[in-house]
N, C-alpha and C positions, 0 to 999 in steps of 0.2 A: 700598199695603200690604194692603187689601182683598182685590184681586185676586192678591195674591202667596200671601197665605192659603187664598182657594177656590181657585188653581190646587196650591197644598200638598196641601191634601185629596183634590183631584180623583185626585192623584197614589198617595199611600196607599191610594185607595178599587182604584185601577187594582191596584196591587202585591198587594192583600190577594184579589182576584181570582183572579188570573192563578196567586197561590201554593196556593190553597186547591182548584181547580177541578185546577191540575197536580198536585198530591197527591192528590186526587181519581181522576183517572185512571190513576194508578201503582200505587194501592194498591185500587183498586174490584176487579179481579181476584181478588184474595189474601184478602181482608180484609171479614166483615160488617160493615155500620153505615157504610162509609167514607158513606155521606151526610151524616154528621156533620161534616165537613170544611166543607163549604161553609155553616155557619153562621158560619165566623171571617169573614166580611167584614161580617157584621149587629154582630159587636163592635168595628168601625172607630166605632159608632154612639156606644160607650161612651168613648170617648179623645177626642172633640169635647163631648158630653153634647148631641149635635144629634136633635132627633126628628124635624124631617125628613126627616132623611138617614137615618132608624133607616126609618124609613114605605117612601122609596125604598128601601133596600138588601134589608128584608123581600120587598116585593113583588116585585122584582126576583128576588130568591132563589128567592122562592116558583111563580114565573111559568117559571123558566128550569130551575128543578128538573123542573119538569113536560114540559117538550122533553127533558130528557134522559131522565127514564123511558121517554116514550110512542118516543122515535126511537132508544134504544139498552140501557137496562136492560130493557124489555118485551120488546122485540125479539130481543138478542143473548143476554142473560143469563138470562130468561124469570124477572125477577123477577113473584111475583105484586101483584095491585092493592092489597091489605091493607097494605104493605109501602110503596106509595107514599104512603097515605092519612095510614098513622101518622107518615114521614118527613115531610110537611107539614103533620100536626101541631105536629107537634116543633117545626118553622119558626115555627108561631104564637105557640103557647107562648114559645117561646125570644124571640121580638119580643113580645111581653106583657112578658116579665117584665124586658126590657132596658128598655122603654118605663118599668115601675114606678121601675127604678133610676134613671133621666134623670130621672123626676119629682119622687124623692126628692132628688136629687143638686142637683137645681135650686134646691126647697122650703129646704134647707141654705145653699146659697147666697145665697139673700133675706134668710132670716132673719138670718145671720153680717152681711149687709151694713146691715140694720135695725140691729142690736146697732151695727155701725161707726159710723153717721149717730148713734143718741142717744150712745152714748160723745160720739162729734164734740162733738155738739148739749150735752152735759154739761159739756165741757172749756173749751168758749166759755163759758157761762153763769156757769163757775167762773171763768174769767179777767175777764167785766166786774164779777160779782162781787167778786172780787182788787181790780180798779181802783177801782171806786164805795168801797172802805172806803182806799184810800189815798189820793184824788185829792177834793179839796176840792170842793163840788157848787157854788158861785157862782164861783168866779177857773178853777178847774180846773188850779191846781196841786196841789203837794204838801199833805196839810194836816200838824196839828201832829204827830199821831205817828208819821207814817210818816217824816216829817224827823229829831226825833231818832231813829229808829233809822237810818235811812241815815248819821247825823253817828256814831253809837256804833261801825258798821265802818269807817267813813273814818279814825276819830282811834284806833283799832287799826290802821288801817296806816300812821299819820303814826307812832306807837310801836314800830312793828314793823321800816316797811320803810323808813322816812325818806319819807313822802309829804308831798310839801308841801299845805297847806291854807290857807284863807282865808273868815273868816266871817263877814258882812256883812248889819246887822239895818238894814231901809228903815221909815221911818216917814213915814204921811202928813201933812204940815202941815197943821196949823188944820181937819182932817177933821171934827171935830162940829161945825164952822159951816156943812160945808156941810151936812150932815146936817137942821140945826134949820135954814137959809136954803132949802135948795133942796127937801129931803123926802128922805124913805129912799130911795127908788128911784134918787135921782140920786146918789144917794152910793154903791151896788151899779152903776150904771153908772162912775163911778173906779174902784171898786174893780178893774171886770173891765177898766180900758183899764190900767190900771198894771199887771196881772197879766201880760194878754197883752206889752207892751210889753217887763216884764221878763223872759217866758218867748220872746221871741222875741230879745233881746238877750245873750243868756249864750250859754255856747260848751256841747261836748256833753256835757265832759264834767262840765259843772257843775250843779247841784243846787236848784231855787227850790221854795219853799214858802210857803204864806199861814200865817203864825206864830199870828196871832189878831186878829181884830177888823181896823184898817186897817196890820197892820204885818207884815214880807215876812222872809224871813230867805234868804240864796242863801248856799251852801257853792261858792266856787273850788276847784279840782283840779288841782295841777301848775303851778300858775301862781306866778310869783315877788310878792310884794307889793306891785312896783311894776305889775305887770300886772293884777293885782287891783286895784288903784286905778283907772287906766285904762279898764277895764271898768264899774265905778260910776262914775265918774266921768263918762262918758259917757252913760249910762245915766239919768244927775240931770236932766244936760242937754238930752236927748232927751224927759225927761219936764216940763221947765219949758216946751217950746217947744212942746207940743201943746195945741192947741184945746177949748173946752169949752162950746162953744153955751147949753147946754141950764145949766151951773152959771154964769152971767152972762156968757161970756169970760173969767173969770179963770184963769192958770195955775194947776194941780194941781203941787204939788213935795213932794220930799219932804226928810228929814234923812237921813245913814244913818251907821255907826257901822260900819268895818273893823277887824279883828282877823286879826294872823298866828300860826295856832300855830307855837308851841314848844315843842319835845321836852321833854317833863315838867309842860308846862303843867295840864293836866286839863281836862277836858270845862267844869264848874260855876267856875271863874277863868277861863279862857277868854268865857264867854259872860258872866259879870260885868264886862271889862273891854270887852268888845263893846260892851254895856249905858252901860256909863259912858261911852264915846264916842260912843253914838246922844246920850245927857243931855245931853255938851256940845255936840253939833251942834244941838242945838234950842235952847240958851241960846244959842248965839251967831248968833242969827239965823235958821235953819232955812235949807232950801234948799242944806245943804253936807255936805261929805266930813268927819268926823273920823276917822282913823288913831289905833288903840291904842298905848299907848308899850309898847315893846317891854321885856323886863326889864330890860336894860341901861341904858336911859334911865330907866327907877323909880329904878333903884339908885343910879343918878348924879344926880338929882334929890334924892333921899335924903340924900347925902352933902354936899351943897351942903347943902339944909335945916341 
């Protein structure tokens, strides 16, 4: 590509030649000044913004200007020396001031591409920024506020567009024993293996968050409730059967409480009935699944009552 480029230029520098030196000769009869012609190939210098090619094409100019006075304008046309002198001025001049424009042209360039890098250098700063205020600084999920607002557009398009959803609060068992047995730090180590565990367990389009203290909250997406299940479910299991050296060997489990909405449910019912099913998964033992009852089964529960 390099060479296709210098043989590109090689080419324009040839054309701008050959045009300027032929008009040159057509018109140097007829016509004072035509020595002016032969500075169009020093502006090939401005459409690359090349100075060395500005440097060569002057000297060039300037060098070959001077065969042609001394071997055909002094000669044939008895132009006097004043006339070449000033005409080689001009040459100088005219590459000075092209040489200023390249400089400037360049100076513009840096600078525009300065401005580009801190923009750059701004928009990254702004994004880990972004991240560091939604991304919990010990587990490195979601933390609490950036969750409910992620749950506040989700449960607008469960209203909206019929989006299925699913909302599942994990809680750790017996977590301040290991806290007061083992020490803080080995209880920030569960915390961050259940973290990762459950952030590398959920699918993409699903949603985990450290709710508060040792307890998780994950939003399903699109998933039917019995696949919601499924995925905690597995999830409990994966988490009862991991290792824990450093807190005696004992397994780390958890309780967790599923919730499917329903169209008209609300945000604040919703996550009360979550709530109530993490309650009874830790009365009855801890280490399991409870499932929300659905309205239909309240109602029918109700009716029995």
């Amino acid at each position: 590509m390099r060479t296709r480029r210098q043989y590109h230029k090689q080419v324009v520098v040839g054309c701008g030649y050959i045009f300027s030196y032929l008009m040159y000769f057509l018109i140097e009869p007829f016509v004072d000044g035509a020595q002016m012609l032969l500075m169009m190939p020093i502006m090939i210098s401005l459409v690359y913004f090349d100075r060395k090619l500005l440097y060569s094409l002057g000297f060039f100019s300037v060098v070959f200007y001077a065969g042609i006075y001394f071997g055909l304008e002094r000669v044939v046309l008895h132009k006097p020396l004043l006339e070449f002198l000033l005409v080689e001025c001009v040459f100088i001049v005219f590459v000075m001031m092209t040489q200023a424009v390249i400089i400037r042209a360049q100076e513009a360039q840096e600078h525009l591409e300065q401005l580009t890098k801190s923009e750059q250098g701004l928009m990254v700063e702004r994004a880990i920024s972004d991240k560091l205020l939604k991304i919990d600084a010990l587990t490195g999920l979601y933390n609490h506020k950036t969750f409910h607002e992620y749950l506040d557009l989700l449960l607008e398009q469960c209203e909206s567009n019929g989006l299925r959803l699913q909302l599942a609060l994990l809680d750790i068992d017996n977590f301040k024993r290991v806290n007061d047995t083992y020490g803080h730090w080995v209880g920030d180590l569960v915390l961050k293996e259940v973290a990762a565990k459950l952030g590398g367990m959920i699918g993409l389009n699903d949603f985990a968050a450290r709710y508060g203290g040792e307890e998780f909250a994950i939003i399903f997406t699109d998933k039917s409730l019995s696949e919601a299940y499924s995925y905690i479910e597995e999830l409990r299991m994966s988490l009862a059967s991991m290792g824990h050296p450093y807190a005696g060997g004992k397994p780390i489990t958890v309780s967790v409480g599923l919730c499917n909405y329903e169209w008209g449910l609300g945000k604040e019912l919703m996550f009360r009935k979550t709530d109530d099913a993490l309650y009874k998964a830790k009365k009855e033992g801890k280490n399991t699944v409870i499932t929300a009852l659905t309205s239909q089964e309240e109602e029918y529960l109700l009716n029995i009552v």
